[in-house]
N, CA, C and O of each residue as an XYZ file, in Angstrom:
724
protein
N     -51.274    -33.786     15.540
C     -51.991    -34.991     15.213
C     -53.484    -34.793     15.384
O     -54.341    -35.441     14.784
N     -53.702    -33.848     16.248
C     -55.229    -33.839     16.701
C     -56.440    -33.326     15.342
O     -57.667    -33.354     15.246
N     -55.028    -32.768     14.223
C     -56.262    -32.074     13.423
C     -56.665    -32.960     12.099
O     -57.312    -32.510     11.154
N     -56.127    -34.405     12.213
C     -55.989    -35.423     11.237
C     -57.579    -36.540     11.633
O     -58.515    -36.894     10.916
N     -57.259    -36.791     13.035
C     -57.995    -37.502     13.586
C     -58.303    -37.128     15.135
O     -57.692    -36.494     15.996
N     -59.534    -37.817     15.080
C     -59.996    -37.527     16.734
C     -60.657    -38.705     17.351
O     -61.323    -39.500     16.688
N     -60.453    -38.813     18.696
C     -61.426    -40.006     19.448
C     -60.969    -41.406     19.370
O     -59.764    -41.480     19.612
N     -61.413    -42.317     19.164
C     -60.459    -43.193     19.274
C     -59.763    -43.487     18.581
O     -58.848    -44.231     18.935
N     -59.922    -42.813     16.602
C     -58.695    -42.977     15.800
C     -57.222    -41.916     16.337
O     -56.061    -42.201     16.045
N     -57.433    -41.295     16.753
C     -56.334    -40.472     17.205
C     -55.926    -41.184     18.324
O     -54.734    -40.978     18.549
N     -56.358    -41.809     18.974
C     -55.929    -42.550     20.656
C     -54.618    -43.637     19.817
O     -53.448    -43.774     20.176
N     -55.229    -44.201     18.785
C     -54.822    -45.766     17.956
C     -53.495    -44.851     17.447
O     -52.329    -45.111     17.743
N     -53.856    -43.948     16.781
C     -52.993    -43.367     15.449
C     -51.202    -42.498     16.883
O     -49.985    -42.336     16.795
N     -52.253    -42.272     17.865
C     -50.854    -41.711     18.604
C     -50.059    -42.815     19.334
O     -48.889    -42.477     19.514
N     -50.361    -44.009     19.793
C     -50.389    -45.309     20.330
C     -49.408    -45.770     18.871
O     -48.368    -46.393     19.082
N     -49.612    -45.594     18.120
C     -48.827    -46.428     16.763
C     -47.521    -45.749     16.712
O     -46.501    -46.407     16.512
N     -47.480    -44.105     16.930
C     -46.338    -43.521     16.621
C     -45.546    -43.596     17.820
O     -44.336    -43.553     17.598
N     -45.909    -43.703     19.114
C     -45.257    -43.897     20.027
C     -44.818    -45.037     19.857
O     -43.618    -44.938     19.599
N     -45.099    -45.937     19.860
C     -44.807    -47.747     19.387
C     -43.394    -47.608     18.592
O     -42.272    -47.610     19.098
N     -43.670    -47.509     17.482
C     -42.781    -47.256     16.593
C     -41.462    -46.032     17.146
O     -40.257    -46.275     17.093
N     -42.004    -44.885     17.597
C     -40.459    -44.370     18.132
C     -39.701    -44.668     19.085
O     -38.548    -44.327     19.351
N     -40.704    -45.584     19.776
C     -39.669    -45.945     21.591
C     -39.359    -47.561     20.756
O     -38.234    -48.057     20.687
N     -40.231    -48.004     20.352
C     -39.966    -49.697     20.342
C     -39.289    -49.524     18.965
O     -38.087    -49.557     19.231
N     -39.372    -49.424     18.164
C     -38.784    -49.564     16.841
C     -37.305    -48.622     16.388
O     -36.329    -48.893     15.688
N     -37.706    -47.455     17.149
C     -36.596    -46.899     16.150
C     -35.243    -46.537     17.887
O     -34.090    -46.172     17.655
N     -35.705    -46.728     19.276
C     -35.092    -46.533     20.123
C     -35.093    -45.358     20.865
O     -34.426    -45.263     21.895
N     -35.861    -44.352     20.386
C     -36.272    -43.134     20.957
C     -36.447    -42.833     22.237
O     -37.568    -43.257     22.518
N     -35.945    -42.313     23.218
C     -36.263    -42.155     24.147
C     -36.306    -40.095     24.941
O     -36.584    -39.726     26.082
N     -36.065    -39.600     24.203
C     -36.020    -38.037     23.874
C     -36.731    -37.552     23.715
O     -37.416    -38.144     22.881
N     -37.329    -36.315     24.116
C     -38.784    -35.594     23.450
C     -38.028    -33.739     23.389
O     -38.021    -32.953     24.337
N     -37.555    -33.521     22.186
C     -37.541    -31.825     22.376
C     -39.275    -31.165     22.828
O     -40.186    -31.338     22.018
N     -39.471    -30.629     23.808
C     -41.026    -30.036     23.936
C     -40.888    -28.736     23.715
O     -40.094    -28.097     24.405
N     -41.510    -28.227     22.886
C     -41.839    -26.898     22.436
C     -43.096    -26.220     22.774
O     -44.092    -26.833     22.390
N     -43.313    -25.115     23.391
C     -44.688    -24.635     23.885
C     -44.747    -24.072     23.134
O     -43.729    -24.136     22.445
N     -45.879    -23.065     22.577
C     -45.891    -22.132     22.004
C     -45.783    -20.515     23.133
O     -46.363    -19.935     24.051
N     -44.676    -20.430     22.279
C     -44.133    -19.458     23.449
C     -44.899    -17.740     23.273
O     -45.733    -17.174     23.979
N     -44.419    -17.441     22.434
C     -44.761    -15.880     21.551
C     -45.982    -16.111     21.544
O     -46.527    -17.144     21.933
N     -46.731    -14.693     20.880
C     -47.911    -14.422     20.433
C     -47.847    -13.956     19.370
O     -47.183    -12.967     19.061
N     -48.886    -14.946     18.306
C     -49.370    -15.096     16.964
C     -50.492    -14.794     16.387
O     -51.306    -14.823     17.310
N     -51.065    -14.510     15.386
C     -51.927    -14.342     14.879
C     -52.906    -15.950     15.527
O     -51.985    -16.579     16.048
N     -54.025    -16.696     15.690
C     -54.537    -17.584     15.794
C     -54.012    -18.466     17.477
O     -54.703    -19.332     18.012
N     -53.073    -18.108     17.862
C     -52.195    -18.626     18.201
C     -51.939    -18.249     19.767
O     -50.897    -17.595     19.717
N     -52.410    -18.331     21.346
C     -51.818    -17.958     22.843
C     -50.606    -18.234     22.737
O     -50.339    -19.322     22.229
N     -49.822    -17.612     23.047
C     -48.180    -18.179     23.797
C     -48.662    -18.781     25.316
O     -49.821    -19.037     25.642
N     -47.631    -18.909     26.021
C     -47.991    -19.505     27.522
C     -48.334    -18.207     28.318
O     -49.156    -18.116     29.230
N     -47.556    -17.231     27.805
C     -47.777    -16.345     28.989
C     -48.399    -14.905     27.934
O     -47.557    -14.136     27.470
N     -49.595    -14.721     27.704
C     -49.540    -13.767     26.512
C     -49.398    -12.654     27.132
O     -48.887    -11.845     26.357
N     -49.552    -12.303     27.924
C     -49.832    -10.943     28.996
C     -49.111    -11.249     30.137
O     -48.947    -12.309     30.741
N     -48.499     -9.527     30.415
C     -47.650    -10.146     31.206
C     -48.409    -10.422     32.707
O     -49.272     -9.601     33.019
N     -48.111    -11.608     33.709
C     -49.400    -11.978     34.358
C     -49.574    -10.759     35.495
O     -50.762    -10.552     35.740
N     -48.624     -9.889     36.256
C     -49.080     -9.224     37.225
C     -47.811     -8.183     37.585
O     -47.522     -7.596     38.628
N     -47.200     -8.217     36.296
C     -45.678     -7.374     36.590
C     -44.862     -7.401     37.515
O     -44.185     -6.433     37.861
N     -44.831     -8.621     38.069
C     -44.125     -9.263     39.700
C     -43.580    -10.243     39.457
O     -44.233    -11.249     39.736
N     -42.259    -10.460     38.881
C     -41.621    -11.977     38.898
C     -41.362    -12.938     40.104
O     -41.067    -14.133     40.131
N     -41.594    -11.915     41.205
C     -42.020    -12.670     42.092
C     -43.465    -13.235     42.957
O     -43.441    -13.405     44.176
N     -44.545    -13.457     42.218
C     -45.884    -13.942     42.390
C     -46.511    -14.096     41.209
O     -46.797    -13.086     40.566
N     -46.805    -15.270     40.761
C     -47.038    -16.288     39.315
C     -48.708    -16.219     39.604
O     -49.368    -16.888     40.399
N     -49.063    -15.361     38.842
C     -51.032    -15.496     38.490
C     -51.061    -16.493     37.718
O     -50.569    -16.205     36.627
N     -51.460    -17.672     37.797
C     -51.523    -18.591     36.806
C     -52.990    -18.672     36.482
O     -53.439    -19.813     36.373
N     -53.784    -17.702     36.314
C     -54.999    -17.366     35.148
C     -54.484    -17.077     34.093
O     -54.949    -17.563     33.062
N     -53.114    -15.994     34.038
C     -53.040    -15.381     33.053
C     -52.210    -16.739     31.917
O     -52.089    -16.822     30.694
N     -51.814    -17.562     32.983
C     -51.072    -18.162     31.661
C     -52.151    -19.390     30.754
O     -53.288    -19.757     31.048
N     -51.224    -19.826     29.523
C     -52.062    -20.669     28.658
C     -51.977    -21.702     29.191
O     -51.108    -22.398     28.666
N     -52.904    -22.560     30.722
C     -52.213    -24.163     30.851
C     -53.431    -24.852     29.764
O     -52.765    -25.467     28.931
N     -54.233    -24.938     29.578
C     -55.211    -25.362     28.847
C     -54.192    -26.178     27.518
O     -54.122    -27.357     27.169
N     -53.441    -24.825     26.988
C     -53.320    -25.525     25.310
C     -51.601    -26.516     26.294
O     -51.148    -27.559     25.822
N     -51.184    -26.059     27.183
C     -49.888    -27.066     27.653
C     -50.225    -28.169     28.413
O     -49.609    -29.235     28.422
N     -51.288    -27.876     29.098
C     -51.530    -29.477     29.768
C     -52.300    -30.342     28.434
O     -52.115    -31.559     28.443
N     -53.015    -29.858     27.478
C     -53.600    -30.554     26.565
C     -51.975    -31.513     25.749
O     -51.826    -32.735     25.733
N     -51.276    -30.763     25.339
C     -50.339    -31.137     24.787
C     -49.297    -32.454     25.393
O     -48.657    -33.275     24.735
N     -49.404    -32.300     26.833
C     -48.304    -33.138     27.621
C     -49.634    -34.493     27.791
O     -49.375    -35.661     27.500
N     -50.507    -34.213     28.112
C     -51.540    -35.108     28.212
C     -51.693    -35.597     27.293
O     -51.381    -36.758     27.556
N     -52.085    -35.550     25.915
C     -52.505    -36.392     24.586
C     -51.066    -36.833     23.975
O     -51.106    -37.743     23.147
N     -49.695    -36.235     24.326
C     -48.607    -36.853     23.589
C     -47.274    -37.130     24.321
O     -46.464    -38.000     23.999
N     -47.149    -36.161     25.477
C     -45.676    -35.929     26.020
C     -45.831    -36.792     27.031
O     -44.830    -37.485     27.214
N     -46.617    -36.974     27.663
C     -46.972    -37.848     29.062
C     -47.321    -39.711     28.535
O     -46.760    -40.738     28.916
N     -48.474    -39.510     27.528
C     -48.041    -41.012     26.841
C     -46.455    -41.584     26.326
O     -45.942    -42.690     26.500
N     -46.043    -40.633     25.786
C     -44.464    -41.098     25.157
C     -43.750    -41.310     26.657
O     -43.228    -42.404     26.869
N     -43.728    -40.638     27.340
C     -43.036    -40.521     28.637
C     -43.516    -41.852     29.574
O     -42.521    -42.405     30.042
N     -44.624    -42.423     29.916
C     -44.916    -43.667     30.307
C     -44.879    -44.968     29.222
O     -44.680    -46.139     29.544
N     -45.073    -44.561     28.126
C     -44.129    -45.865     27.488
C     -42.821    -45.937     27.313
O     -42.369    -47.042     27.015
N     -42.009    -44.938     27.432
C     -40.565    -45.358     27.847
C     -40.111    -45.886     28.745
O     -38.927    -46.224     28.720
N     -40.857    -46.107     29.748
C     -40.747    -45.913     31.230
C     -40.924    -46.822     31.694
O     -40.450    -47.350     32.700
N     -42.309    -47.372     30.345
C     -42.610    -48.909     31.183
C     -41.491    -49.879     30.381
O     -41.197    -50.956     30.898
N     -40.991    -49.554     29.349
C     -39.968    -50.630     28.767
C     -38.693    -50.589     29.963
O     -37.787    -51.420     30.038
N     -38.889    -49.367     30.883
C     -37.248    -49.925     31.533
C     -36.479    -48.775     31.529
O     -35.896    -48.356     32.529
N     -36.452    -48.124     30.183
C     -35.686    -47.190     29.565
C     -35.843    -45.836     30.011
O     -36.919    -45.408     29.594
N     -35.023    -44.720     30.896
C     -35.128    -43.559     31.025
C     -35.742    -42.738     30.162
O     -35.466    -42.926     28.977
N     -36.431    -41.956     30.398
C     -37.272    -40.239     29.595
C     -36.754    -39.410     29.621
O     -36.615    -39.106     30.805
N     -36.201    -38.580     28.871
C     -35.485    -37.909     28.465
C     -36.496    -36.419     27.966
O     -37.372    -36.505     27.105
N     -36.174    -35.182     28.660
C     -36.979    -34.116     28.281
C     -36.022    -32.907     28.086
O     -35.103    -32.662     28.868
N     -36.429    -31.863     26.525
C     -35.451    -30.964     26.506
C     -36.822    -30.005     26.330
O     -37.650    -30.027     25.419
N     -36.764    -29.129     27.562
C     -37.520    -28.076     26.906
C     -37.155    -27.293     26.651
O     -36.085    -26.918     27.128
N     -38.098    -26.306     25.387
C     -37.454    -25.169     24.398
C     -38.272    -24.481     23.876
O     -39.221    -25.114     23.413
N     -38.309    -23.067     23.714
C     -39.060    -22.479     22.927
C     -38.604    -21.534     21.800
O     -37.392    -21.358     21.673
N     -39.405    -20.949     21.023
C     -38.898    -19.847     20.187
C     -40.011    -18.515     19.894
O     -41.217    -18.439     19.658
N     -39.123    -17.744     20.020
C     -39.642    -16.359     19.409
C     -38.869    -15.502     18.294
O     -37.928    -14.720     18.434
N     -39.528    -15.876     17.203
C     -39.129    -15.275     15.966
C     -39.879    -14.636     15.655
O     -41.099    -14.803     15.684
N     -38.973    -13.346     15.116
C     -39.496    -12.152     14.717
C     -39.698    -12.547     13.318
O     -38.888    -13.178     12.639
N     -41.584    -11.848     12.711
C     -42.266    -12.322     11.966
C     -41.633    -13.879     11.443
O     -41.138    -14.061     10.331
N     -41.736    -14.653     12.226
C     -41.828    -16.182     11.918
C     -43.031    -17.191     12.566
O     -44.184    -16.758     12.578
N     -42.778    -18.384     13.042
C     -43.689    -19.152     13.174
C     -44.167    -19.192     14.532
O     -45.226    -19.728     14.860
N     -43.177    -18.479     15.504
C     -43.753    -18.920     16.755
C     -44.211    -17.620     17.636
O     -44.485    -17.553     18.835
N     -44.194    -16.355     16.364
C     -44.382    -14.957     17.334
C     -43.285    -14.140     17.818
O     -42.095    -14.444     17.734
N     -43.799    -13.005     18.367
C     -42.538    -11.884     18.961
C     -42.171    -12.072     20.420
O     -43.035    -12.059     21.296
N     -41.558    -12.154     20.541
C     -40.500    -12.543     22.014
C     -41.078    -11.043     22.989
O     -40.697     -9.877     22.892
N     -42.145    -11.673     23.927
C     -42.673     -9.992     25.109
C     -41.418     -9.679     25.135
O     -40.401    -10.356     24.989
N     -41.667     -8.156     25.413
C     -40.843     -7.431     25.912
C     -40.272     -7.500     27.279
O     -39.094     -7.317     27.584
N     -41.555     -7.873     28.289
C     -41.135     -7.856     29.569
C     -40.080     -9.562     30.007
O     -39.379     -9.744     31.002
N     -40.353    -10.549     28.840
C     -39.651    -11.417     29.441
C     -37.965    -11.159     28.438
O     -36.979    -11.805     28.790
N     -37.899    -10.424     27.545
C     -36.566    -10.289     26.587
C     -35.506     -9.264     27.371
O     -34.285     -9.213     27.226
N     -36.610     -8.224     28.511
C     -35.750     -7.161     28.910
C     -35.397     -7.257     30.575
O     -34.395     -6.849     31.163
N     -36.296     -7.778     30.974
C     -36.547     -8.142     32.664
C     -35.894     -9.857     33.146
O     -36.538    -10.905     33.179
N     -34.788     -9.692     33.393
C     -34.370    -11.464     34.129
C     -35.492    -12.144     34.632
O     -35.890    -13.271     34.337
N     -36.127    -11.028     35.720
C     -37.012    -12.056     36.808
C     -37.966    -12.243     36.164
O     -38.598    -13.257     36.461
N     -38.477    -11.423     35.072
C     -39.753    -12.180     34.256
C     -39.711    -13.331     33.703
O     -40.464    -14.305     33.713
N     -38.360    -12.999     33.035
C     -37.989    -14.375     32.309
C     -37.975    -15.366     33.445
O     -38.009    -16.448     32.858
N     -37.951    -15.564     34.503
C     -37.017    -17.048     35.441
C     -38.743    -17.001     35.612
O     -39.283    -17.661     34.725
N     -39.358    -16.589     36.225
C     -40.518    -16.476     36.200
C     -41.245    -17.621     35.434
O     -41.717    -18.714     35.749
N     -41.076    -16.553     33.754
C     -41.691    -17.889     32.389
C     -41.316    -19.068     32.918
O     -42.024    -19.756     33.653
N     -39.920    -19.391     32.467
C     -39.278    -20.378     32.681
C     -39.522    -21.405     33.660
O     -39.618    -22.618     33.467
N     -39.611    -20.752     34.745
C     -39.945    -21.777     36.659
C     -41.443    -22.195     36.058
O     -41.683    -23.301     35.576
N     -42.426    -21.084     36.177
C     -43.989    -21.867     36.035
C     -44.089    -23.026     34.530
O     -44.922    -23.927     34.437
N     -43.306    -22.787     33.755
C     -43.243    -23.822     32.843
C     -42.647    -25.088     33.545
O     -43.280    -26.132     33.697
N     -41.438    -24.892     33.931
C     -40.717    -26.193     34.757
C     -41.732    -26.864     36.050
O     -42.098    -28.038     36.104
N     -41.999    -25.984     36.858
C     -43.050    -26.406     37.890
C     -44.191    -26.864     37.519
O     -44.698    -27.740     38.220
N     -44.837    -26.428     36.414
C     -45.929    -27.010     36.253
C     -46.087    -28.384     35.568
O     -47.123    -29.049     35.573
N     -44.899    -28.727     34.965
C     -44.773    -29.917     34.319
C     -44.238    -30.879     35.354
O     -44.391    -32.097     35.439
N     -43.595    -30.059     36.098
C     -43.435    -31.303     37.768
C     -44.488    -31.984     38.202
O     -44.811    -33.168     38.295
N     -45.178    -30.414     38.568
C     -46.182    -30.508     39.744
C     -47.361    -31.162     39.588
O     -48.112    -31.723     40.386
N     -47.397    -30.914     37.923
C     -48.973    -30.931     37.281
C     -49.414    -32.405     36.791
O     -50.435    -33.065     36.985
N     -47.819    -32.726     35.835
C     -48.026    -33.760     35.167
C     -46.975    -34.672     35.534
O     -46.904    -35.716     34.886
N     -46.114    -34.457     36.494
C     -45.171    -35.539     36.946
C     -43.923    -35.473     35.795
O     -43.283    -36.524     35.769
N     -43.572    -34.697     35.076
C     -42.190    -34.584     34.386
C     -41.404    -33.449     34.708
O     -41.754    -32.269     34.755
N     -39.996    -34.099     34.982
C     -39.178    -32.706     35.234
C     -38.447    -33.135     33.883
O     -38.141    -34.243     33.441
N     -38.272    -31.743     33.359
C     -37.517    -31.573     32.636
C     -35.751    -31.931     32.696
O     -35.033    -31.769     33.683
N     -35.505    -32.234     31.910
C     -34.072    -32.679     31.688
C     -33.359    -31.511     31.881
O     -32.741    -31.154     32.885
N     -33.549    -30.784     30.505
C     -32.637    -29.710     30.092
C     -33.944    -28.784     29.859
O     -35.123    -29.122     29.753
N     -33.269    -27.346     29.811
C     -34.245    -25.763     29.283
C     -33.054    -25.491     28.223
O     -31.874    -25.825     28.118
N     -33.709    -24.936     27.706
C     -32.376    -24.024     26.724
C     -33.198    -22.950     26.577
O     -34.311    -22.949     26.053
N     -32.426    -21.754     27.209
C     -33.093    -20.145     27.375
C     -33.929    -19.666     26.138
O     -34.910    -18.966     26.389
N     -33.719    -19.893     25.149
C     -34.067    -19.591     23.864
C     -33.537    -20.279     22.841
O     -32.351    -20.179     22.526
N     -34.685    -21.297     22.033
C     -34.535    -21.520     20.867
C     -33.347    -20.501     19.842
O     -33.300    -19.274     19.921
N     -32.394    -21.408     18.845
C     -31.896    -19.843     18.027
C     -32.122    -18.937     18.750
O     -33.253    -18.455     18.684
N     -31.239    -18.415     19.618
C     -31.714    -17.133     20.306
C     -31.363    -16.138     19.250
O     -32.334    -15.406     19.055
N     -30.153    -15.776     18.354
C     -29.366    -14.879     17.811
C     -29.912    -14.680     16.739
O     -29.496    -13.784     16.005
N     -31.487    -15.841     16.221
C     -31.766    -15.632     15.041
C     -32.866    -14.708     14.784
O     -33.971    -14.868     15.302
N     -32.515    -13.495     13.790
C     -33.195    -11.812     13.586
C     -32.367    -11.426     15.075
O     -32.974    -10.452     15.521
N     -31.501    -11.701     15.798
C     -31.068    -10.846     17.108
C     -32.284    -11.084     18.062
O     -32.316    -10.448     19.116
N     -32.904    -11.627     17.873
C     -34.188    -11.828     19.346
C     -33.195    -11.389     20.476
O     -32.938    -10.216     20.744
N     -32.469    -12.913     21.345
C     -31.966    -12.833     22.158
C     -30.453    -12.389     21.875
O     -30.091    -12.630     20.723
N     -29.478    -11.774     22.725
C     -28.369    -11.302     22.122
C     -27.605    -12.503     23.041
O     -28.369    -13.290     23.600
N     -25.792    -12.746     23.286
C     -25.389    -13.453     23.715
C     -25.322    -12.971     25.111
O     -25.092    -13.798     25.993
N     -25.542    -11.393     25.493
C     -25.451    -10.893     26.972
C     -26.947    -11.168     27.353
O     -27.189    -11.391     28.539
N     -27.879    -11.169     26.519
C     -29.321    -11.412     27.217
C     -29.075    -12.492     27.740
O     -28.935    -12.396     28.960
N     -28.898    -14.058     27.106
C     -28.712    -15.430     26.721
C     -27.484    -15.698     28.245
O     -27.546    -16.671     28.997
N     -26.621    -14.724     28.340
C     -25.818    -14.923     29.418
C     -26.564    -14.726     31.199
O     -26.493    -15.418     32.215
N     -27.303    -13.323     30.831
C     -28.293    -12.850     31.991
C     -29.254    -13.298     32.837
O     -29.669    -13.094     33.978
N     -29.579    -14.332     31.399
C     -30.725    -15.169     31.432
C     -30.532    -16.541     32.360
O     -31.372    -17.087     33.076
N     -28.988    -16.959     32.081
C     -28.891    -18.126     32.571
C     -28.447    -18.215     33.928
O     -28.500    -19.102     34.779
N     -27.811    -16.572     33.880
C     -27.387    -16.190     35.354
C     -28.537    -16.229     36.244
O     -28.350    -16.702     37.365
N     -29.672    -15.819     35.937
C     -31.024    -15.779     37.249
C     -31.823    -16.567     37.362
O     -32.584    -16.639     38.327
N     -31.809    -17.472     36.200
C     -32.554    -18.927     36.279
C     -31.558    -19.919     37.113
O     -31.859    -20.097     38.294
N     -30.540    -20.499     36.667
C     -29.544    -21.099     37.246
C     -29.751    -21.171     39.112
O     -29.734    -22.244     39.715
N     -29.856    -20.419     39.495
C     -29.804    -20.405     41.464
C     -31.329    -20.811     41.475
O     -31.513    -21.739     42.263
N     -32.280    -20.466     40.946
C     -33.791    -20.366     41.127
C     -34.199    -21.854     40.903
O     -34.871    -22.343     41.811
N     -33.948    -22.530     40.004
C     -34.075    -24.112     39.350
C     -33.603    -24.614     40.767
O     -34.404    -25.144     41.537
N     -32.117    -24.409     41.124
C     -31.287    -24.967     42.039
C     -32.245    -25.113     43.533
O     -32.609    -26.151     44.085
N     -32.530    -23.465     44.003
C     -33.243    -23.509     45.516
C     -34.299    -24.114     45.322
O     -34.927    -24.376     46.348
N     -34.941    -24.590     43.921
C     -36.155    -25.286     43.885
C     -36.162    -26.652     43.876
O     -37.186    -27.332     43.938
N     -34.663    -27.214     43.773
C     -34.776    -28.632     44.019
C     -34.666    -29.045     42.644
O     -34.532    -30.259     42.491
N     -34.693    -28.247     41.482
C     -35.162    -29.028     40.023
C     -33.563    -29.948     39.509
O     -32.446    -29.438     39.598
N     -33.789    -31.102     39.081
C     -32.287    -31.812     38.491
C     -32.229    -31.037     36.702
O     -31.420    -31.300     35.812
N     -33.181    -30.232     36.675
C     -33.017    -29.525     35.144
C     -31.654    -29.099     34.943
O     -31.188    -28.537     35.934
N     -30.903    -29.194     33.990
C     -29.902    -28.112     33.237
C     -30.003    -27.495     32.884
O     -31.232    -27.424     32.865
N     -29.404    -26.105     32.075
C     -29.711    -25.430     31.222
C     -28.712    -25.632     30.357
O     -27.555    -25.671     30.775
N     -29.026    -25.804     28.915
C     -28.831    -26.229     27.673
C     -28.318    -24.672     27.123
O     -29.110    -23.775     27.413
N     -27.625    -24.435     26.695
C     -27.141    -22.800     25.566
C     -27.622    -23.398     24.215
O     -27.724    -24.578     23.878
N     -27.853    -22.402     23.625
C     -28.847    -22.702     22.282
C     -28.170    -22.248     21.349
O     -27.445    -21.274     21.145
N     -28.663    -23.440     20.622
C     -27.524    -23.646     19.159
C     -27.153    -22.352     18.472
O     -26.100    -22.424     17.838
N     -27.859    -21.022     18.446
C     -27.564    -20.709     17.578
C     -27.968    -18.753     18.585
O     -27.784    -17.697     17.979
């Protein structure tokens, strides 16, 4: 929305669509998509890997700039007008890495390494706790994981095995979601 309008027509114009999806059409759901991969024009969250330690999160290296911008101008408004009608918020987060597609190539270190991946995964979940007051509902390890073979069904299995306890000792009510495809 931001590249249509800005300032207070964009404040009005995002205020209208929220209106209309919580009050009008009953919406209370948000799939959130980061930009995960690295693209031509484009940071993923984590473009580099931050310090080759899945256990100690450099959060210089990651993108919060373009994710707190995002939860702030749309995910966090939708999320307090549901909230104030009464009605539960509902959050599925998800990402994708498609090979030559729209969202970039899936790192290596988070496709081949568990703890990198729980890693991604936790500082994404934590920071949307910690940062902006939303826990996520559901994760689903990978968007289409199977689509071009990105993720395989033993990665997708591996994956859920080392996130799963880590969410848990952290207190998070997140699920993990298996991905459609």
């Amino acid at each position: 929305m931001g590249q249509f309008a800005s300032g207070l027509h964009y404040a009005r114009l995002r205020d209208e669509l929220i209106y209309e999806l919580a009050d009008q059409y009953g919406l209370n759901r948000v799939r959130f998509e980061i930009p995960a991969g690295n693209k031509a024009g484009e940071t993923g969250w984590e473009a580099v890997n931050d310090n080759a330690d899945p256990n100690k999160t450099r959060w210089s290296n990651y993108n919060r700039a373009d994710l707190d911008r995002r939860v702030t101008e749309i995910v966090g408004p939708f999320a307090r007008h549901v909230r104030g009608r009464g009605d539960p918020f509902d959050m599925y987060l998800s990402y994708s890495f498609y090979t030559n597609g729209s969202s970039g190539l899936s790192p290596a270190w988070i496709q081949y390494n568990p703890g990198e991946y729980v890693e991604f995964a936790m500082s994404l979940l934590l920071r949307l706790k910690y940062v902006h007051g939303l826990e996520a509902d559901y994760i689903c390890i990978l968007n289409e994981a199977s689509y071009k073979k990105v993720f395989t069904v033993d990665t997708v299995r591996t994956m859920i095995t080392a996130l799963g306890p880590v969410m848990q000792a952290a207190g998070l009510k997140t699920k993990i979601q298996y991905p459609r495809a």
